[in-house]
Structure formats: C-alpha cells, structure tokens
Legacy VTK file of the C-alpha trace (Angstrom):
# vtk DataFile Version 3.0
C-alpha trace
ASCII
DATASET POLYDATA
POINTS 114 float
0.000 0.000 0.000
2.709 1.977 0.745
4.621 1.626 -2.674
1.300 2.352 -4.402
0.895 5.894 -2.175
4.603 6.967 -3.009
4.085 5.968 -7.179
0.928 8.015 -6.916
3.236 10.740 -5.833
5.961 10.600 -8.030
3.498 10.560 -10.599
1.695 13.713 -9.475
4.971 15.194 -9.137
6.457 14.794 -12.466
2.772 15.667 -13.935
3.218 18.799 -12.052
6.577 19.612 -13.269
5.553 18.781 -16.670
2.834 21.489 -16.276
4.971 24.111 -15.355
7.608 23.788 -17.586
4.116 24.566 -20.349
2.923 26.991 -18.447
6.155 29.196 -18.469
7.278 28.209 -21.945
3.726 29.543 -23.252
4.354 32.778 -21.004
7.964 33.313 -22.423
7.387 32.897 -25.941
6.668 36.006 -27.810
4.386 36.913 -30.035
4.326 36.460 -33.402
5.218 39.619 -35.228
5.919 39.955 -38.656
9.519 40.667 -39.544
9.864 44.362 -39.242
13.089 44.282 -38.983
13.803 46.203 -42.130
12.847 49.894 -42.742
11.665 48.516 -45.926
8.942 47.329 -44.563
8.426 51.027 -42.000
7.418 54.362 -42.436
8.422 56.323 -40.013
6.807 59.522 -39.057
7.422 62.347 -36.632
5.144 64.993 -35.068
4.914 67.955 -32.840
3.351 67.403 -29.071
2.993 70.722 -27.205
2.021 69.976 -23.265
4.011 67.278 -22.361
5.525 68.266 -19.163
6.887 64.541 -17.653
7.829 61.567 -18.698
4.105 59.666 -17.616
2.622 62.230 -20.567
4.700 60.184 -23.063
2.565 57.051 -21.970
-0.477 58.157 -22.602
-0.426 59.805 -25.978
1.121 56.514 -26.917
-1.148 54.576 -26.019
-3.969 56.495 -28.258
-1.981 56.498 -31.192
-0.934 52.804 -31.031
-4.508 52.137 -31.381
-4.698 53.566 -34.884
-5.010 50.817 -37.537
-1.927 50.601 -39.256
0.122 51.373 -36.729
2.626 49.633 -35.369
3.819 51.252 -32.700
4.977 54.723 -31.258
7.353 56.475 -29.340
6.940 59.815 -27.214
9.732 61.941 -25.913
8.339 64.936 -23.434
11.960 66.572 -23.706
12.038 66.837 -27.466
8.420 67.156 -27.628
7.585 64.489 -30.513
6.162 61.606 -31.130
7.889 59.215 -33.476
5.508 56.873 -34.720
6.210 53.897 -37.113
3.533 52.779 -39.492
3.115 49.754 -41.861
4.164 50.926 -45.766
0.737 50.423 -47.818
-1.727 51.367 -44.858
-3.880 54.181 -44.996
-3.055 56.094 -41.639
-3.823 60.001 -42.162
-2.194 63.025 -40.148
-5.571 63.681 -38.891
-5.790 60.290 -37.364
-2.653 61.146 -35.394
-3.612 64.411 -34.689
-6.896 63.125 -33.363
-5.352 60.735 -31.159
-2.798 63.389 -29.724
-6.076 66.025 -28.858
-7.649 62.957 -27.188
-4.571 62.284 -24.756
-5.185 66.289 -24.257
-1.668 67.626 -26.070
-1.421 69.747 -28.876
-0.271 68.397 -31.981
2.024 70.537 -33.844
3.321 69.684 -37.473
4.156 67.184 -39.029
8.661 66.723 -39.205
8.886 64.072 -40.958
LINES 1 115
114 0 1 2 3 4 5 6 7 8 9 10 11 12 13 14 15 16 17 18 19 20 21 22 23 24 25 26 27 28 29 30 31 32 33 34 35 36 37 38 39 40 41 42 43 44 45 46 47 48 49 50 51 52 53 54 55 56 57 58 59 60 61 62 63 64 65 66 67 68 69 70 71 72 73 74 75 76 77 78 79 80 81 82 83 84 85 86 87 88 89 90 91 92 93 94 95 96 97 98 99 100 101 102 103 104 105 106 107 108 109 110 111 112 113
C-alpha cells in the first residue's frame, strides 16, 4: 500500500513539473510579429506634441496612437516634444488620425517633421 501511495506521488509530481515547464514556456514565448526588422517594410513619421511636461505624458499619448489601424507602434519623448511613430508601408493612416489621437490624450499636436 505503501509503494502504491509513493508511485501516486511521483506521478503527481512529475505531472506537475511537466505542467509548469508549459505553463512558463507559453508565457515566455513572444508573439508572433511579422519581420519588421527592415525599414523597408516602416514608415516612419514624426510629429509635434505641445504639453508634455513629464515623462508619464509620453505614456499616454502613446497609447492612443498605437490604437490607430496601421500602426505599429509609437514612441513619445516629453523633452524633445515628438512623437515618433512607425507605421506599416501600404496602410492608410492620415495626419488627422494622429492628430486626433494626440487632442484625445489632451496635447497639442504641432506639425508634421517628418
């Protein structure tokens, strides 16, 4: 009886390993993204942000513009007061969009720099 109680637990134990060792390879892996490695692939875009005063105001203008279809991502800098903001070649992603997105995190949007 005693044999059968400790196989039951090595058992449970490896089972439980096993589980783990999924659960934090699924956790670890990244996403998959499509290679973007290449500026061929990029267009990158800067823009004015007036009213950025610290470094959480980058955050949250990011996060707006990020959700614009075609984009891929973006990155604010309060110092420099831009936004860089890289953008899938072939989609359809106008200023205005941007521009939108930057009133909605409550900046101002200056020009567009490049």
């Amino acid at each position: 009886m005693e044999e059968k109680i400790m196989s039951l637990r090595k058992i449970g134990y490896s089972f439980g390993f096993i589980l783990l060792i999924l659960f934090f390879s699924g956790c670890l892996s990244e996403k998959a993204k499509p290679a973007l490695n290449s500026t061929e692939n990029i267009e990158i875009r800067i823009y004015e942000v007036f009213g950025m005063d610290c470094p959480g105001c980058q955050g949250g203008v990011e996060k707006l513009v990020n959700k614009i279809p075609g984009v891929l991502d973006s990155k604010a800098n309060w110092k420099k007061k831009q936004i860089v903001v890289r953008i899938r070649k072939g989609e359809e992603v106008s200023d205005e969009a941007i521009f939108e997105a930057i009133r909605k995190a409550n900046f101002t949007p200056g020009k567009r720099t490049k």
